[in-house]
C-alpha positions, 0 to 999 in steps of 0.5 A: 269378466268374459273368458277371453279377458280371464284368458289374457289375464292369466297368460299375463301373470303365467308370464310373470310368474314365469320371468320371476323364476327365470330371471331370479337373481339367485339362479340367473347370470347374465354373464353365465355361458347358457350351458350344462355340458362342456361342448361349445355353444353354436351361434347360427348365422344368417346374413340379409343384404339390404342394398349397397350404399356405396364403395369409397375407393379411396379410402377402401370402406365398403358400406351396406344395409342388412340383418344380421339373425343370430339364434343359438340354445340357452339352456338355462332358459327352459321351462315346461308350457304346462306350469307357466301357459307361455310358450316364448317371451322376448327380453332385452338383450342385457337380460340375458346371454348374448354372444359377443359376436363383432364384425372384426374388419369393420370400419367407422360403423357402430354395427354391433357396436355394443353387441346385443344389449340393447336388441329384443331377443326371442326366447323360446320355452325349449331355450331356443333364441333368435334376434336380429340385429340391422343396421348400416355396416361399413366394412374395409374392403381394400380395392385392386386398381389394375383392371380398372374400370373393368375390374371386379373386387373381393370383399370379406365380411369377417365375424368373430368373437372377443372374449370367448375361444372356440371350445366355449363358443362357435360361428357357424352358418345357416343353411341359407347363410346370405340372403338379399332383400330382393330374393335374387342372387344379385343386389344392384347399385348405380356403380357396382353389382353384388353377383356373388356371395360365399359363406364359410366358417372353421368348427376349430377358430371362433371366427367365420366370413361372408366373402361378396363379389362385386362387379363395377359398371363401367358404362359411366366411364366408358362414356365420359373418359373413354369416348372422348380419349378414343376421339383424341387418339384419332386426331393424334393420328390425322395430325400427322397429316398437317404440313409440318411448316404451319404452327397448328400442328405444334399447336394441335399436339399439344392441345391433344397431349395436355387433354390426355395429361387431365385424363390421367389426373382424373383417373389418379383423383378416382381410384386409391393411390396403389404403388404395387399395381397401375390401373389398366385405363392409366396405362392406356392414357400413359401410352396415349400420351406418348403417342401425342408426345412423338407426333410433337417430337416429330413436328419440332425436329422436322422444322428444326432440320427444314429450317437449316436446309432452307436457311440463307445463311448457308458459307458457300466455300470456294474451291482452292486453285491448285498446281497441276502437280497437285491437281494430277495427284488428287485426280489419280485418288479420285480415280481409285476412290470413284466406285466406293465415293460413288455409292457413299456419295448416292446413299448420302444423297438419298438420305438428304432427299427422303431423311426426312421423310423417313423419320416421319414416317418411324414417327408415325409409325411409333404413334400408331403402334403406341395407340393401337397397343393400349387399345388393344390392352384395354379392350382385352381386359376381363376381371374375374372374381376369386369366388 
C-alpha cells in the first residue's frame, strides 16, 4: 500500500472513530440545546435570492427561488484535529440539533417544511455549523390596488421559531443578510422589479424579517389598456361634433361607453377584490365612462327637446274676441306690465333660440372636465416603496 492510500484509509477510520464518539448514545441527544451556558444560541442568517417565479394578486401569494444559509455553534460538537486527523464532517440534519426555524407567513409552499432534517450539515471541529436550505418559497404578501398599474408593494418574508423562546435561541442576520444570484441589487421579472431589500432582526423576540420592495412594469398595461382607452376618450370628445339628428351619435356613444365598461371588468378580473381601496386605473376608466354617459345623455335630451319644437302636432289656440270695455282694461295692464314682460319676454326668447345650445355646451364641457381630470389623476401617479 502506497502513502497516499495509508493516508485515506487513516482519515477514513479517524472519521469513524470520530462519529462513534461524537454520536454516542450515551453522550448525544439530538434534541439537546448545543450549549454549556445559559446565554441563548445565535442562528445567523443569510438569504439568496434566485429569481422571482411570480406574484398572483389575487390571491396575494408571492413566490421565489432561494437559499436560505444558516450557521450557528454546537458546542457539544467539538473535537481536537490532533486525536481524530478530521477537521469537519457533514451529517444529515436528523443527527444532530437543528434550529426550528419556519418561514411563519408562508403560504402552500413545503419550505422548511420539515425543518432541517433531511439537509446535510457542515460541522466544524470547533462546533461551527453551516447548511443551506433552497427550495421554492411562497409566501402571503397582501397587494394594495390604488396606485395600480403604477404602484409598488411591500413583501415581508417573516422568520421565527416554534418551540424555542428568545432566551434559548436568537435570529439574527449576517453581515450580508440578502443576496441575489445575479450579484446586483436588483432581480428582474417580466412583471415585477425586486429593487430594494431590508433585514431586521430583535435580540429580545425569536423572530427577524427580510422586507423586499418590489416595482410593477407597467409598460404591458399602458399598452393594452391604456393606449386604446386614450383613443376612445378622443372619440368620446369629437362625438360631440355629430349632428344630434342623425343616430350614429347615439350609436357611437354607446359603442364607446360599453368599450370603457370591458375595460373596467378586465381591471376588476386582474387585481384583488379590495373593498377599503379603488385602483387609480378604475377611477380613470370610472370617469371615462361618465364622460361617455353625458355625451349619450346630451344626445337623448337634445332630440327629445328638438322633436317637440319641430312637431306638427302643435294646438294653435285662437285669441278670444273681447268687448272694448274688457279690451281697454287688459291694454292699460299691458301698459303697466310693458317694461318688465318686455325683459322676461327677450330672456324667454333667448333661452328658446340658444337653450339648446347651452345645454350642449355644459355637456361638452362636463365631458371634457371628467377626462381631462383622470387623466391628469393618472398621470401624476407615483408609488414609492415603505423602505
Amino acid at each position: 500500500m502506497n502513502p497516499i492510500q495509508n493516508a485515506r484509509q487513516n482519515t477514513v477510520c479517524d472519521e469513524y472513530a470520530l462519529r462513534s464518539d461524537l454520536f454516542d448514545v450515551n453522550r448525544h441527544n439530538p434534541l439537546v440545546l448545543p450549549r454549556t451556558s445559559p446565554q441563548p444560541i445565535d442562528i445567523t442568517l443569510t438569504w439568496l435570492t434566485g429569481y422571482v417565479v411570480g406574484m398572483d394578486e389575487i390571491e396575494g401569494k408571492f413566490t421565489l427561488m432561494g437559499d436560505l444559509e444558516m450557521s450557528w455553534t454546537d458546542e457539544l460538537m467539538t473535537w481536537d484535529t490532533n486525536q481524530y486527523n478530521v477537521s469537519s464532517i457533514v451529517v444529515v440534519g436528523k443527527e444532530v440539533w437543528t434550529p426550528p426555524v419556519k418561514i411563519l407567513n408562508k403560504m402552500g409552499s413545503n419550505f422548511l417544511s420539515t425543518g432541517l432534517k433531511n439537509d446535510l450539515l457542515r460541522i466544524e471541529h470547533t462546533g461551527a455549523v453551516k447548511t443551506t436550505h433552497s427550495g421554492e418559497l411562497s409566501i402571503s404578501c397582501p397587494l394594495d390596488p390604488t396606485d395600480f398599474p403604477f404602484d409598488s408593494q411591500d413583501c415581508i418574508m417573516l422568520f421565527g421559531l416554534s418551540i424555542h423562546s428568545f432566551s434559548e435561541v436568537r435570529l439574527k442576520f449576517s453581515d450580508i443578510p440578502v443576496k441575489s444570484i445575479s450579484g446586483g441589487s436588483g432581480i428582474t421579472h417580466p412583471i415585477w422589479t425586486i429593487s430594494r431589500f431590508t433585514a431586521k432582526d430583535n435580540p429580545y423576540v425569536s423572530m427577524a424579517y427580510v422586507q423586499f420592495c418590489l416595482y410593477r412594469k407597467s409598460l404591458y398595461y399602458s399598452f393594452t389598456m391604456l393606449g386604446p382607452t386614450a383613443l376612445l376618450n378622443c372619440l368620446t370628445v369629437f362625438a360631440f361634433l355629430i349632428p344630434n339628428n342623425q343616430g350614429e351619435k347615439i350609436s357611437c356613444g354607446m359603442t364607446i361607453f360599453l368599450a370603457f365598461v370591458v375595460f373596467l371588468v378586465q381591471v376588476g378580473d386582474i387585481i384583488p377584490k379590495n373593498s377599503n381601496a379603488v385602483p387609480v386605473l378604475g377611477k380613470y376608466y370610472l370617469y371615462s365612462i361618465i364622460g361617455s354617459a353625458v355625451m349619450v345623455i346630451n344626445t337623448v335630451i337634445h332630440s327629445c327637446i328638438a322633436n317637440r319644437q319641430t312637431g306638427n302636432d302643435v294646438v294653435k289656440v285662437e285669441p278670444m274676441e273681447l268687448d272694448n270695455e274688457k279690451q281697454d282694461a287688459f291694454e292699460d295692464l299691458d301698459d303697466s306690465q310693458s317694461e318688465g314682460g318686455t325683459k322676461k319676454r327677450s330672456l324667454v326668447n333667448f333661452f328658446k333660440r340658444n337653450g339648446l345650445k347651452i345645454f350642449d355646451l355644459i355637456c361638452f364641457l362636463a365631458s371634457v372636465l371628467l377626462i381631462g381630470s383622470s387623466v391628469v389623476m393618472l398621470l401624476t401617479t407615483a408609488s414609492k416603496c415603505v423602505i
